[in-house]
SEKE-848836 format. One record per atom (N, C-alpha, C): residue number from 1; chain; x, z, y; residue in three letters. Coordinates in nm, 3 decimals. Example, Ala and Ser with C-alpha at 12.3 -4.5 7.8 and 13.67 -1.06 7.14 Angstrom:
<nodes>
NODE;1;A;1.319;0.780;-0.569;ALA
NODE;1;A;1.230;0.780;-0.450;ALA
NODE;1;A;1.320;0.780;-0.330;ALA
NODE;2;A;1.285;0.708;-0.225;SER
NODE;2;A;1.367;0.714;-0.106;SER
NODE;2;A;1.290;0.787;0.003;SER
</nodes>
This chain:
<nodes>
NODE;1;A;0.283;0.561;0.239;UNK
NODE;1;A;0.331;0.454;0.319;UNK
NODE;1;A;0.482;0.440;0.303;UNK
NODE;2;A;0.550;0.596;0.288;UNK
NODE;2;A;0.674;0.553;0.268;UNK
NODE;2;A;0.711;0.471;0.131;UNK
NODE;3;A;0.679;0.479;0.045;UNK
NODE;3;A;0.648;0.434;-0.121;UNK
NODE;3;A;0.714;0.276;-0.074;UNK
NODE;4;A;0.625;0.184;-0.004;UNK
NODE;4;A;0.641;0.054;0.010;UNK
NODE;4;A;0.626;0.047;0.171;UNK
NODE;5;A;0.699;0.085;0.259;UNK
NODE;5;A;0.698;0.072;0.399;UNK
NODE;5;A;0.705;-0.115;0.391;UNK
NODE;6;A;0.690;-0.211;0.354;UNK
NODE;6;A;0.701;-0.306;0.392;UNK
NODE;6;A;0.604;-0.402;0.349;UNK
NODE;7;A;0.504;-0.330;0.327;UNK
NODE;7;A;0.386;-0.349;0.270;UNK
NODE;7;A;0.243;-0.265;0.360;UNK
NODE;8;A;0.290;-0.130;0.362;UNK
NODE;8;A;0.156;-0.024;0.433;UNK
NODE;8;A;0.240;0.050;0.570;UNK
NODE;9;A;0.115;0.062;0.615;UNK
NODE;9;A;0.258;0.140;0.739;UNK
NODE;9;A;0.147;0.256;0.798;UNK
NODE;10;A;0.135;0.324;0.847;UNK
NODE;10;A;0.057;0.504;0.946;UNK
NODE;10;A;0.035;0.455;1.064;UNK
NODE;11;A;-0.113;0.435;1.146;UNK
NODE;11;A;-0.110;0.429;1.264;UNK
NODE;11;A;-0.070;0.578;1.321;UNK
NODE;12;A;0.020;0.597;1.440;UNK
NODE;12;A;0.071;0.741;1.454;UNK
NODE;12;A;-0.030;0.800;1.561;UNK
NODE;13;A;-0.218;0.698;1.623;UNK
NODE;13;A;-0.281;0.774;1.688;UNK
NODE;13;A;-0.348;0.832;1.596;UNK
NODE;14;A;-0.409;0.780;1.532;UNK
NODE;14;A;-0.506;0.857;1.384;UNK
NODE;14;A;-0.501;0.841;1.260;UNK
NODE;15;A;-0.375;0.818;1.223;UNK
NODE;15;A;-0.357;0.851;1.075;UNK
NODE;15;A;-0.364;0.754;0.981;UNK
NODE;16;A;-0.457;0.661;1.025;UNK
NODE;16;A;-0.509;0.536;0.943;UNK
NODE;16;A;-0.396;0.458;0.854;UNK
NODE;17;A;-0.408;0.436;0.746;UNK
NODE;17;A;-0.326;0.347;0.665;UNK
NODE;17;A;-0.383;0.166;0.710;UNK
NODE;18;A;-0.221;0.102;0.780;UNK
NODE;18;A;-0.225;-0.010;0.804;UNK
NODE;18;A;-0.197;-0.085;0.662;UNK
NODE;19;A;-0.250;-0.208;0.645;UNK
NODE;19;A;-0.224;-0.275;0.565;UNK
NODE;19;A;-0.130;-0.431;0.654;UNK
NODE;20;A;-0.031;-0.408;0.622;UNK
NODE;20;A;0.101;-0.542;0.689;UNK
NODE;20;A;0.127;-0.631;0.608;UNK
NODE;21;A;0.073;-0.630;0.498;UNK
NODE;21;A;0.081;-0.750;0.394;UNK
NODE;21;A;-0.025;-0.747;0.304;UNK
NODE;22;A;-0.151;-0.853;0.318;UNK
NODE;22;A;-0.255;-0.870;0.207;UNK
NODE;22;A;-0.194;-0.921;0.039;UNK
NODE;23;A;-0.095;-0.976;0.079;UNK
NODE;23;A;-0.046;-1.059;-0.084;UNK
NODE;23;A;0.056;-1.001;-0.091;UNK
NODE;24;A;0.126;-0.882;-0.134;UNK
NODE;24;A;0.297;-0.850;-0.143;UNK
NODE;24;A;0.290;-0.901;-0.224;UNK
NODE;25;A;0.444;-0.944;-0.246;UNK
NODE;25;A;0.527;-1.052;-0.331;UNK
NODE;25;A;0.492;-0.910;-0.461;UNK
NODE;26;A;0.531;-1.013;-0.614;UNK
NODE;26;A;0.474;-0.972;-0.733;UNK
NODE;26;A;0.575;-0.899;-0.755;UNK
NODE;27;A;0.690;-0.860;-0.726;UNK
NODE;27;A;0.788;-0.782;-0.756;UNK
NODE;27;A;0.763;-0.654;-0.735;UNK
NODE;28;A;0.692;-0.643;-0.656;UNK
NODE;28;A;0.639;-0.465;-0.561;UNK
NODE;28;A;0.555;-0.430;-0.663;UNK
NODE;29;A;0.468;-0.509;-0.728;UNK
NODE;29;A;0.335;-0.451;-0.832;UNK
NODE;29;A;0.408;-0.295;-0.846;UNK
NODE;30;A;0.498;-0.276;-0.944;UNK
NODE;30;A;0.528;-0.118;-0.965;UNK
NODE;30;A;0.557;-0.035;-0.845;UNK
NODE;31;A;0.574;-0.064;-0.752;UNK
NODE;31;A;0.602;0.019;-0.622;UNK
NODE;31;A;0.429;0.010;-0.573;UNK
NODE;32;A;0.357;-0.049;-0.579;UNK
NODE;32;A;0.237;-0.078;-0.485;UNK
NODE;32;A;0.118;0.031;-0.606;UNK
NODE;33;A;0.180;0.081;-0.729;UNK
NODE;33;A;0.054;0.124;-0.809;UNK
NODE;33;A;0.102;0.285;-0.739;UNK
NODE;34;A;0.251;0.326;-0.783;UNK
NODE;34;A;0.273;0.392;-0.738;UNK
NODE;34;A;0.243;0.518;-0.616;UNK
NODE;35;A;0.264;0.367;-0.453;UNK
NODE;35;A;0.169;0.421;-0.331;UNK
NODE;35;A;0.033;0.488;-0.386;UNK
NODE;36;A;-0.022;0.406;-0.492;UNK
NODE;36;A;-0.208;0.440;-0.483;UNK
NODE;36;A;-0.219;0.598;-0.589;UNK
NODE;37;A;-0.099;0.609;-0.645;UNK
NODE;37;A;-0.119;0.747;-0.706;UNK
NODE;37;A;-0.048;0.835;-0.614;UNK
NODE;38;A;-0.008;0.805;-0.515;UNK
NODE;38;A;0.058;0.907;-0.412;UNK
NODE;38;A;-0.018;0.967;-0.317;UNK
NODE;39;A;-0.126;0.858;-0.248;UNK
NODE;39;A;-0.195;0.869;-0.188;UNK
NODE;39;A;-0.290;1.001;-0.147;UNK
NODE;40;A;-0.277;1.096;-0.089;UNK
NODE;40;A;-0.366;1.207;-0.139;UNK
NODE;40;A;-0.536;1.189;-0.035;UNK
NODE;41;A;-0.570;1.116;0.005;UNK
NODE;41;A;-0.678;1.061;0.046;UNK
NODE;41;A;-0.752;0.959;-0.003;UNK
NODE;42;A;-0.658;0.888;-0.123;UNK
NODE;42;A;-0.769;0.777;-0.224;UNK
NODE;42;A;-0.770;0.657;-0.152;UNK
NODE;43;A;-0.697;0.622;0.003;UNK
NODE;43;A;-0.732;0.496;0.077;UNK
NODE;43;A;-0.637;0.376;0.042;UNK
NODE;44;A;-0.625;0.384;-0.055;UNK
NODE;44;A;-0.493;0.273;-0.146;UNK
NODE;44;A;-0.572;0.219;-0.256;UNK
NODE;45;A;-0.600;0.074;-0.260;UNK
NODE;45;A;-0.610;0.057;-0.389;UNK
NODE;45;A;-0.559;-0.112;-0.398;UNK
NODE;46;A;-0.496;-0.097;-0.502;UNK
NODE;46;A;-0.441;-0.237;-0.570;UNK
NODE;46;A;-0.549;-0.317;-0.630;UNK
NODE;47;A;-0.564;-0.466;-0.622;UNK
NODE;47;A;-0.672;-0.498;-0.778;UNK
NODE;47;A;-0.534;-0.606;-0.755;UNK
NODE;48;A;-0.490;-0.654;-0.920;UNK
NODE;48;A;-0.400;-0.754;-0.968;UNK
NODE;48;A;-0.500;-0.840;-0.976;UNK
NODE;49;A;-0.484;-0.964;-0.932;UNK
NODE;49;A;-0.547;-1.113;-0.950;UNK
NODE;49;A;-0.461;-1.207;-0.958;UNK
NODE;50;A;-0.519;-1.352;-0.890;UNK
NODE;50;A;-0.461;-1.437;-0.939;UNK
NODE;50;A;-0.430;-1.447;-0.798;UNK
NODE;51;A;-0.348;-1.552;-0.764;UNK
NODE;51;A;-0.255;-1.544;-0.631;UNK
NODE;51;A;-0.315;-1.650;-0.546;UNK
</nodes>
């Protein structure tokens, strides 16, 4: 979450990964693959499409 805090964020009752932006802007792509290899629970995943 820290990776792209402006994108994913930690609920602080249970842990859950929030999602705060369905479309981040295309600039993040390398910060957003990043989060999903950081992830040590697998609950990240990117798919690139069309916008």
């Amino acid at each position: 979450m820290l990776t792209v805090p402006e994108v994913f964020d930690q609920s602080e009752e249970d842990g859950l990964v929030l999602l705060l932006q369905d479309r981040p802007d295309p600039a993040l792509r390398a910060q957003l693959h990043t989060a999903v290899a950081l992830c040590p629970a697998g609950a990240i995943t990117v798919t690139d499409g069309p916008a």
